[in-house]
C-alpha positions as CSV (number, residue, x, y, z in Angstrom):
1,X,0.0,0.0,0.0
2,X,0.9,3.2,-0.4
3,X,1.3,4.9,3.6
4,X,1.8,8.4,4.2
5,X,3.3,8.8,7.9
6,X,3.4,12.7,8.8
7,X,6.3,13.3,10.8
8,X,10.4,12.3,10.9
9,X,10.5,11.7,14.9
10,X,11.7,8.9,16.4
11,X,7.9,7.3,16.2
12,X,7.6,8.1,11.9
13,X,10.9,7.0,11.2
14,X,10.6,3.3,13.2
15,X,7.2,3.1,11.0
16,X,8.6,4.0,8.4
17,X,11.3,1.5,8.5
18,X,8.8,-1.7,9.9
19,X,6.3,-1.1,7.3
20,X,8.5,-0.8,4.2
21,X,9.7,-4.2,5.3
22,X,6.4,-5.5,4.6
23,X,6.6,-4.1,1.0
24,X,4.6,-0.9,1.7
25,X,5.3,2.3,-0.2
26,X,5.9,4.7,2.5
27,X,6.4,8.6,2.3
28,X,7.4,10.8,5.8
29,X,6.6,13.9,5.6
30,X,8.4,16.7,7.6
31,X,8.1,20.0,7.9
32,X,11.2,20.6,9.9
33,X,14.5,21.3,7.7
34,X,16.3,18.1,9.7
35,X,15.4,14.7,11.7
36,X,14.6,14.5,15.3
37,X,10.5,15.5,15.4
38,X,11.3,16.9,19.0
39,X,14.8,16.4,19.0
40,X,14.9,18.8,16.1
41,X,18.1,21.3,15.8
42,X,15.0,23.8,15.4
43,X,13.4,22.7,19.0
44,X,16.3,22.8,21.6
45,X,16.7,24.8,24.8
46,X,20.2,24.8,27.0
47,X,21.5,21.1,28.2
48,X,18.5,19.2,26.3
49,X,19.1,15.6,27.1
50,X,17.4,12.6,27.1
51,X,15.6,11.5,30.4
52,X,16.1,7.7,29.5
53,X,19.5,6.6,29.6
54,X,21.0,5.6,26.2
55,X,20.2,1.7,26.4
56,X,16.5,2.3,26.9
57,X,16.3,5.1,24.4
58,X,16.9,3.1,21.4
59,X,15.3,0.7,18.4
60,X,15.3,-2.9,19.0
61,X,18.0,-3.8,16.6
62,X,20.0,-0.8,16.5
63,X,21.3,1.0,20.2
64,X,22.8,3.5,20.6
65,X,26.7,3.8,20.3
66,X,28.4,2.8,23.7
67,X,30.6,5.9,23.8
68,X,27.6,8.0,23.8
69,X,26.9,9.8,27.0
70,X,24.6,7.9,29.6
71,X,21.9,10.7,29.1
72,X,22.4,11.6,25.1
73,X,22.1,15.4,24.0
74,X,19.3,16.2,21.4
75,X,22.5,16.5,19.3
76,X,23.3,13.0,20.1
77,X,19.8,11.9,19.7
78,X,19.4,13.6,16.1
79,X,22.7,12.3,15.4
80,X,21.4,8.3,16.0
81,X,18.2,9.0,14.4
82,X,19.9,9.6,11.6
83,X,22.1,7.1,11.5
84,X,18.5,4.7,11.8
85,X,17.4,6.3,8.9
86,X,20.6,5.0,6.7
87,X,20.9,1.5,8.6
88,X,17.2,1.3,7.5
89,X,17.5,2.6,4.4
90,X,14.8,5.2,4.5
91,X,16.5,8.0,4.5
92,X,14.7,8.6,1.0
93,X,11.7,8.5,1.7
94,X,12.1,11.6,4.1
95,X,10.9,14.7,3.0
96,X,12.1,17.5,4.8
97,X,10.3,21.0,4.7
98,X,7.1,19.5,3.7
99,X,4.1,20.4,6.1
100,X,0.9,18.4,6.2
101,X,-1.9,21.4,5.3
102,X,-5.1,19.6,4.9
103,X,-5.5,15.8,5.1
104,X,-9.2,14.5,3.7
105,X,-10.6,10.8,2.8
106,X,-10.8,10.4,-0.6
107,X,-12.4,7.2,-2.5
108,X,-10.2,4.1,-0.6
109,X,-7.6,6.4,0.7
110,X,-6.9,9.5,1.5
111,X,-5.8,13.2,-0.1
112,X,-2.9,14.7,1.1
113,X,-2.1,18.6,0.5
114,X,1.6,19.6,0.8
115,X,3.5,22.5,1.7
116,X,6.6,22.7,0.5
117,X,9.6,25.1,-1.4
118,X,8.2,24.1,-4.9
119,X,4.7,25.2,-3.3
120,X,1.7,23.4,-3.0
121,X,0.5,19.6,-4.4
122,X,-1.6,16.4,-3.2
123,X,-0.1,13.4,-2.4
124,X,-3.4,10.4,-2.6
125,X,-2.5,7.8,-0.3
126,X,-4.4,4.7,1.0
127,X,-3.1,5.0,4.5
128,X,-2.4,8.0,6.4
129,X,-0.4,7.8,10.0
130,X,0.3,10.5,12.1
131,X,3.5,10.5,14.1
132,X,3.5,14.2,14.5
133,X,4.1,13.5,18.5
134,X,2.4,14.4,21.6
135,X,4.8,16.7,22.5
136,X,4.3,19.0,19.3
137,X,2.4,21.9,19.7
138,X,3.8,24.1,23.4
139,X,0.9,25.3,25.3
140,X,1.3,28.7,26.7
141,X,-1.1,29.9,28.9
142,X,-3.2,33.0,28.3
143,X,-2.5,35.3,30.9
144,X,-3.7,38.4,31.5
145,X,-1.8,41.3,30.6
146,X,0.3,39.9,27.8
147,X,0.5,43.0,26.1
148,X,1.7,45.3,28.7
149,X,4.6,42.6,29.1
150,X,5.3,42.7,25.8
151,X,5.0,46.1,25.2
152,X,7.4,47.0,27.5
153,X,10.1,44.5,26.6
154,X,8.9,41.4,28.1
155,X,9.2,38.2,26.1
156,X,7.3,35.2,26.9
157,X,9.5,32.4,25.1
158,X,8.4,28.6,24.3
159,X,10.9,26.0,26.2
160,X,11.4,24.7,22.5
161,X,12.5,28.2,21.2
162,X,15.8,29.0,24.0
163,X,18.2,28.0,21.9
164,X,21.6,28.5,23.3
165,X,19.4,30.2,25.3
166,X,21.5,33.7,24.6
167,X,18.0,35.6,25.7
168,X,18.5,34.7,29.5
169,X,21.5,36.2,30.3
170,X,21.6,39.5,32.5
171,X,18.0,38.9,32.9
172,X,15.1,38.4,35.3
173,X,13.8,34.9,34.2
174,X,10.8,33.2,35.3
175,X,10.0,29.7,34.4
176,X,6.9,28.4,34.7
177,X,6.4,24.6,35.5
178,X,7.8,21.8,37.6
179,X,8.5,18.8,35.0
180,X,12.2,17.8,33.9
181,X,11.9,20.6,31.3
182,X,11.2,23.8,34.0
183,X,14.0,22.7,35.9
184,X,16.5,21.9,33.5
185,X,15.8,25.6,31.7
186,X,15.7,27.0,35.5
187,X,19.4,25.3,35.5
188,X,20.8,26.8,32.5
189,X,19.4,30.4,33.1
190,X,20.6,30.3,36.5
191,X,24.4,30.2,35.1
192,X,23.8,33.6,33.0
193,X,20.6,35.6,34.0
194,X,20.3,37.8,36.6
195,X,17.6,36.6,39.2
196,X,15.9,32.8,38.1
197,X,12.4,32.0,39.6
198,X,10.7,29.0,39.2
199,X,6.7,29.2,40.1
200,X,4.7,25.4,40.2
201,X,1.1,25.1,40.8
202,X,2.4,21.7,42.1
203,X,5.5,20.0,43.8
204,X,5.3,16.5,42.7
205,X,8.6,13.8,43.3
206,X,11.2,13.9,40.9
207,X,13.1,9.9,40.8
208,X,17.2,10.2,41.2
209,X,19.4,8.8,38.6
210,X,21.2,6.9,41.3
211,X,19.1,5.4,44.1
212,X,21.0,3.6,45.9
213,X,24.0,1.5,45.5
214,X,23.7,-0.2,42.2
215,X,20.2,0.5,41.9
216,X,19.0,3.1,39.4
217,X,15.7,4.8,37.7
218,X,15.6,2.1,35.7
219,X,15.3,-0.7,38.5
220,X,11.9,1.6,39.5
221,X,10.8,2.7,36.1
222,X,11.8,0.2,33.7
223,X,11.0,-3.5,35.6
224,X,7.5,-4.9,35.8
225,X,8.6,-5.0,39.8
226,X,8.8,-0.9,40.1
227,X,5.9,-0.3,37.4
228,X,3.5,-2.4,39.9
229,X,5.1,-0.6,42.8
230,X,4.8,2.8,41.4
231,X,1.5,2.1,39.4
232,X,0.0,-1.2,39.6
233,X,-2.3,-2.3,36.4
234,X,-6.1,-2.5,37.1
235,X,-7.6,-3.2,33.9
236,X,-8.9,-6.3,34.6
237,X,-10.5,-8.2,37.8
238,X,-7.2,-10.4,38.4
239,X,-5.2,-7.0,38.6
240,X,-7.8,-5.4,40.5
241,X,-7.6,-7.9,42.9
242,X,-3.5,-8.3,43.2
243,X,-3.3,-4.1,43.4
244,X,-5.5,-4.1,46.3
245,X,-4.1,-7.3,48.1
246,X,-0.5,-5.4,48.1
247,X,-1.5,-2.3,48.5
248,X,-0.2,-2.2,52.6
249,X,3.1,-3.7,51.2
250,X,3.1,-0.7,48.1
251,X,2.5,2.0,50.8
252,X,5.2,0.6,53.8
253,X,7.9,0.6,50.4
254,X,6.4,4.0,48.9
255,X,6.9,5.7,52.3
256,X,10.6,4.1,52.8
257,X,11.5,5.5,49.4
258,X,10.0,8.8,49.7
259,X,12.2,8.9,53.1
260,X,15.2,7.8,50.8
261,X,14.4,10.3,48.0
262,X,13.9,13.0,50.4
263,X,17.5,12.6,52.5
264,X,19.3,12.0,49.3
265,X,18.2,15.1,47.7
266,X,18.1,17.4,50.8
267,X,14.1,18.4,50.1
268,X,13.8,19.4,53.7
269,X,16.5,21.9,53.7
270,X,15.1,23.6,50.5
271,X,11.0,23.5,51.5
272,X,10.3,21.4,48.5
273,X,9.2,18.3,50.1
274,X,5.9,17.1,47.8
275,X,2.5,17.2,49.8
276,X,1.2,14.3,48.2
277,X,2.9,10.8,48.3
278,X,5.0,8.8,45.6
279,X,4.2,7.2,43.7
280,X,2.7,10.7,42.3
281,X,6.0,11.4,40.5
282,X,6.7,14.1,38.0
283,X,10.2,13.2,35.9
284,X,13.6,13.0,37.3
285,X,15.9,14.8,39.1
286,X,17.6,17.8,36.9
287,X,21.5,18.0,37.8
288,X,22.4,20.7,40.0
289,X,19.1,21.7,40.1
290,X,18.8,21.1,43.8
291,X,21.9,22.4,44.4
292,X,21.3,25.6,42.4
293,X,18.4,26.5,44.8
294,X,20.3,25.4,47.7
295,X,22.9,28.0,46.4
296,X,20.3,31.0,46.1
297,X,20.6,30.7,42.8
298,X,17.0,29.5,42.0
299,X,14.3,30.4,43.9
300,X,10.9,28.0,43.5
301,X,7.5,29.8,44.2
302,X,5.6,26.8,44.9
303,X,2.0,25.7,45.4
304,X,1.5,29.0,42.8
305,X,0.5,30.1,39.4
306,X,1.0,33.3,37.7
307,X,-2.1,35.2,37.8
308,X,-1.3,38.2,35.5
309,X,1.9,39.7,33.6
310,X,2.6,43.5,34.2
311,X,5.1,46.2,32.7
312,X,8.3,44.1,34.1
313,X,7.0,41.9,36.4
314,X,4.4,39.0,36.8
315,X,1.6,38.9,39.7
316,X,1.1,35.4,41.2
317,X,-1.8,33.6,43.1
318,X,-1.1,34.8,46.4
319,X,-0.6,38.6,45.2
320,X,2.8,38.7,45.5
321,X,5.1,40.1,42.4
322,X,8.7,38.8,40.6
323,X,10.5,40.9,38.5
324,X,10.4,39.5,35.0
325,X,12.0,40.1,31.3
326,X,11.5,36.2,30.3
327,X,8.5,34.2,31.0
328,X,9.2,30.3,29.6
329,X,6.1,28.6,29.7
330,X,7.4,25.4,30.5
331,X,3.4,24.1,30.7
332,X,3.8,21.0,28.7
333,X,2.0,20.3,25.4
334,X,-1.6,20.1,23.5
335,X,-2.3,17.6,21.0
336,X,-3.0,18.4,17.5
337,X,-4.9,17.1,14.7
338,X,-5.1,20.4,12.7
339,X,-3.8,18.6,9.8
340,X,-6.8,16.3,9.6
341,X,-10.1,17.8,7.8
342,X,-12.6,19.2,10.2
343,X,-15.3,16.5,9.4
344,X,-12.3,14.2,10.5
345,X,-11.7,15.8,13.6
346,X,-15.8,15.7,14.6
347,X,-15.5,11.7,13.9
348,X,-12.5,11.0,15.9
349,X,-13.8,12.9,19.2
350,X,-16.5,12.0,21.4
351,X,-18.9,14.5,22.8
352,X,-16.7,15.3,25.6
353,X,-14.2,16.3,23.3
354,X,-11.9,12.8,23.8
355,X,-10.3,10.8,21.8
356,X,-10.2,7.2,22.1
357,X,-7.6,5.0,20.6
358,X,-7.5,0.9,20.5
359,X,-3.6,0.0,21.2
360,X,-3.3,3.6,21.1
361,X,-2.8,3.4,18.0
362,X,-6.7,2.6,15.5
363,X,-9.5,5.0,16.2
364,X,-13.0,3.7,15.8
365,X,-15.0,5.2,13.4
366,X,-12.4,6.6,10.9
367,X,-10.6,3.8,8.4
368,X,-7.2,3.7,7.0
369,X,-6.0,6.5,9.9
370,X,-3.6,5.5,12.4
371,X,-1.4,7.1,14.9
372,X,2.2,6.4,15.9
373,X,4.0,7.0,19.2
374,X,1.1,8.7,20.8
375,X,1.8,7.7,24.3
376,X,3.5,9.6,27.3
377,X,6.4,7.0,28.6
378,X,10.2,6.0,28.9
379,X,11.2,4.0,26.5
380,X,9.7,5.6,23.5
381,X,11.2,4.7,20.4
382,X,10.8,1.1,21.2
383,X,6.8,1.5,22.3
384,X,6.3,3.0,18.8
385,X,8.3,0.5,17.4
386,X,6.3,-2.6,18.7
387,X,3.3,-0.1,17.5
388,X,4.4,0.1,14.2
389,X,4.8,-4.3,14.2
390,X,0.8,-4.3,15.4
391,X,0.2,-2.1,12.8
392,X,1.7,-4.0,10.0
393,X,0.2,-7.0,11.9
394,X,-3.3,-5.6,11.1
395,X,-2.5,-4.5,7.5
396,X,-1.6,-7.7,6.6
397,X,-4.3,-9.2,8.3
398,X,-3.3,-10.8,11.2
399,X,-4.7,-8.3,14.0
400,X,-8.4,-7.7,13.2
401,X,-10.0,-4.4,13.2
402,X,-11.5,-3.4,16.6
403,X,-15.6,-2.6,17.2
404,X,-16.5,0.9,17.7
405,X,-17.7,-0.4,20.7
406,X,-14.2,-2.0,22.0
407,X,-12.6,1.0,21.3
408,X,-15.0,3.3,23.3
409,X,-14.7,0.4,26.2
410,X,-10.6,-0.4,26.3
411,X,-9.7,2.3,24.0
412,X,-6.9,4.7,25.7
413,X,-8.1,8.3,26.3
414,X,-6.0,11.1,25.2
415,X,-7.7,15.1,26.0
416,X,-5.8,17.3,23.2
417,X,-6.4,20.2,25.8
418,X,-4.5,21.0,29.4
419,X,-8.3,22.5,30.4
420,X,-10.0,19.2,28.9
421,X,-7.6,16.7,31.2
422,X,-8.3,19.4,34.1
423,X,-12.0,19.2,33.7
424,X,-11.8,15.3,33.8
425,X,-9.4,15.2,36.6
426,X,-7.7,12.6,34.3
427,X,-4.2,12.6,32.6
428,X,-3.7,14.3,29.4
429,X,-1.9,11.4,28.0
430,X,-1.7,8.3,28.7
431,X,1.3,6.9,30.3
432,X,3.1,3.8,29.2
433,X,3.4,0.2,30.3
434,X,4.8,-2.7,30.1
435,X,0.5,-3.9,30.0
436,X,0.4,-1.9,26.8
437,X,3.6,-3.5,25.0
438,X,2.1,-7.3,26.4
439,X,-1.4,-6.4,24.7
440,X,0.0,-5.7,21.3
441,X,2.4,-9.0,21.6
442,X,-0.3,-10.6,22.5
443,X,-2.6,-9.3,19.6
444,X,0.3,-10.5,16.9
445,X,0.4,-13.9,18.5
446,X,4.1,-13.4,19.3
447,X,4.2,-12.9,22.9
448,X,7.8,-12.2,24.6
449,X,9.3,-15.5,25.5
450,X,8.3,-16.8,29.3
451,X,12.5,-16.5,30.3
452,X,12.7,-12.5,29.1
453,X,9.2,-11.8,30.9
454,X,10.0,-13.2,34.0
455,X,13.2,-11.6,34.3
456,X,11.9,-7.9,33.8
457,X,10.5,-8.6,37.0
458,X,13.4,-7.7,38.6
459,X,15.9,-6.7,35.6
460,X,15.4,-3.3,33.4
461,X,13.8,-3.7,30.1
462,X,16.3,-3.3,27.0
463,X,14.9,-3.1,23.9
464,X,17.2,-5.8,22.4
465,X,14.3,-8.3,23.8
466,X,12.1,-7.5,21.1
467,X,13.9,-7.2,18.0
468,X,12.5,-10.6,17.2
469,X,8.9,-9.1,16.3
470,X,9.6,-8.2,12.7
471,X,11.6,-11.1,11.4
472,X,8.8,-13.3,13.2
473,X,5.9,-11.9,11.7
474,X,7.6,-11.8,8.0
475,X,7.7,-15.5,8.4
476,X,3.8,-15.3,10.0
477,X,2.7,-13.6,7.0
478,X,4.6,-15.9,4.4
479,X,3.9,-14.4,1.2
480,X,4.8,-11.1,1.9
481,X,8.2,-9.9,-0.2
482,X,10.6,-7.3,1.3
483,X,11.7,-4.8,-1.5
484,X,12.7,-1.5,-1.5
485,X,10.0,0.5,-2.3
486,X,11.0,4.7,-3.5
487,X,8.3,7.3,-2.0
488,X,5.5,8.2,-3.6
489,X,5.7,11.1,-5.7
């Protein structure tokens, strides 16, 4: 078939390269100048870096080079995505500087219109996949007062637009957030600018690299053992009943890490010990962020919002004032399907607004339309990966197309909005598992072997594990021919 996947991010280029294996005629589409999706040269802020370390931020059959640092730059990242892209031979059918303007069905397909330095054309497809990433569009708040700040000098800058981040120095920065992004910017700016505040509505736990000894992030984020401690699975009766049968032992070993966590990274002496319990965790720890505050360096405004910019300065919650030239709205990310006709959009969403996607990946009442690497979770490129497998499971038959009905029951909810998640009191995006990775397998018939799922119990996942799935399902299919298919024009 001919497949256009929208997007040159780790999650379009691993379809890309799984589906032309199966013969498909695949065409990325990227409107940056360059790889990455958001490890773009274009998208970068001071000290970008990866949060996964460089053994769990990789494909299945090609890791990342040993001499890499243990957190990769984005420069490192863009570097090994591109070196995918010419392992995989796909580096062809990239094509950079081309935007996605307006996506429509069209007879057994779909009609693509283009963007692009030669102007404008259609591309007629009979799949269309968008891997244009959860974390595409910023979302900057709308306060009040904006053009008084701007007016007189003020900028309010996008995480995604710093840079070298040359627009801190020598100035009064404010960064607004508390995730591994707001504190790494807070970081960098506190090195050149002259005050740095941070203001969080919420203090939440950030996980040490190191916790202790020879145990890492990876023993509590990566193992089947520290996903059930930190966020057991309850989608069925069976789970239900195992979460709530440990739930005394999950709290007693909660509360002794939270102790650990706390001592190790001197929360008490800097008033930012969370009010609410682990496992309510927000990323990792920044380095030297702690210390920075410690220092005087940073100061965190916590438990706050900004309530209103002024002429130099923003107003907060409680009344109070900070002297501002920068605001970086470090406020995460809204989800977006402009590309998509608006008839499309009012099919995907349900009345609320949601969208519901089986695997996280099919949606149930519009065909040939999939989505790639929508998911918020460590180990990234390889959940898209095993995505993109289940995907060309189901084109060539093997995984059947869901009901309407079972994706409105087990689909996975994304809200596209920050207001819409707050209005449900639910996550924006959901957050990965090792449950989602098992249900795919499972759908394909090609579960992980009994030996490699028992020891992620106890043992951090590496992707390695699962480069069996394509050369498996080739042989599953039988006669489907690998060739190398060019783009479509």
């Amino acid at each position: 078939m001919r497949i256009a996947v929208v997007g040159a991010g780790p999650s379009g280029l691993v379809t890309a390269a799984v589906l032309s294996r199966f013969g498909h005629e695949v065409t990325v589409l990227e409107k940056a100048p360059d790889l990455g999706g958001v490890w773009s040269a274009t998208r970068r802020y001071p000290d970008v870096s990866t949060q996964d370390d460089r053994v769990s931020y990789a494909f299945s059959d090609v890791p990342m080079p040993a001499d890499f640092p243990l957190h990769p730059t984005g420069a490192h990242v863009r570097a090994y995505l591109e070196h995918y892209a010419d392992v995989k031979g796909i580096r062809d059918r990239v094509r950079l500087g081309t935007a996605v303007t307006h996506a429509v069905p069209a007879g057994n397909g779909w009609s693509v219109e283009i963007e692009h330095a030669g102007g404008v054309s259609v591309l007629d497809v009979d799949w269309l996949v968008l891997a244009n990433g959860v974390f595409s569009t910023p979302h900057v708040p709308d306060w009040p007062g904006r053009d008084v700040f701007d007016a007189t000098g003020g900028q309010v800058v996008e995480p995604t637009q710093l840079g070298d981040g040359a627009v801190l120095a020598g100035r009064d920065v404010v960064v607004v957030g508390w995730g591994k992004t707001a504190c790494d910017v807070a970081v960098a700016a506190s090195r050149t600018a002259r005050s740095t505040s941070v203001v969080a509505r919420a203090v939440r736990w950030k996980v040490p690299k190191r916790i202790a000894g020879p145990l890492t992030f990876r023993h509590l984020l990566l193992t089947r053992l520290g996903e059930h401690l930190m966020a057991p699975e309850r989608s069925t009766p069976a789970q239900r009943f195992l979460a709530a049968a440990a739930a005394p032992l999950r709290r007693a070993a909660l509360w002794s890490l939270a102790q650990h966590v706390a001592r190790r990274t001197g929360l008490r002496g800097v008033g930012l010990l969370p009010g609410t319990p682990l496992p309510y965790s927000d990323s990792l720890v920044t380095d030297g962020f702690f210390e920075a505050v410690r220092a005087g360096r940073i100061t965190v405004r916590r438990e706050r919002s900004i309530s209103a910019l002024g002429a130099g300065d923003v107003q907060l919650s409680d009344g109070s004032r900070l002297p501002a030239d920068v605001v970086v709205a470090a406020t995460g990310f809204e989800q977006d399907l402009s590309p998509l006709d608006v008839s499309v959009r009012e099919r995907l969403l349900n009345a609320d607004g949601v969208l519901a996607l089986h695997r996280r990946i099919l949606p149930a009442a519009v065909p040939r339309l999939a989505f790639a690497g929508w998911g918020n979770t460590y180990r990234s490129p390889l959940s898209a990966e095993v995505g993109a497998v289940w995907l060309a499971g189901h084109l060539a038959g093997v995984v059947p197309a869901p009901s309407p009905d079972d994706v409105r029951r087990e689909g996975h909810r994304f809200h596209l909005t920050h207001r819409q998640a707050a209005a449900h009191r639910q996550q924006q995006v959901p957050s990965g598992s090792f449950a989602v990775l098992d249900q795919q397998l499972d759908d394909l018939g090609l579960p992980l072997p009994a030996a490699v799922r028992r020891g992620q119990w106890t043992k951090p996942l590496t992707p390695a594990s699962y480069a069996y799935l394509v050369p498996a399902l080739l042989a599953r299919v039988g006669g489907v021919r690998e060739r190398s298919a060019v783009p479509t024009a």
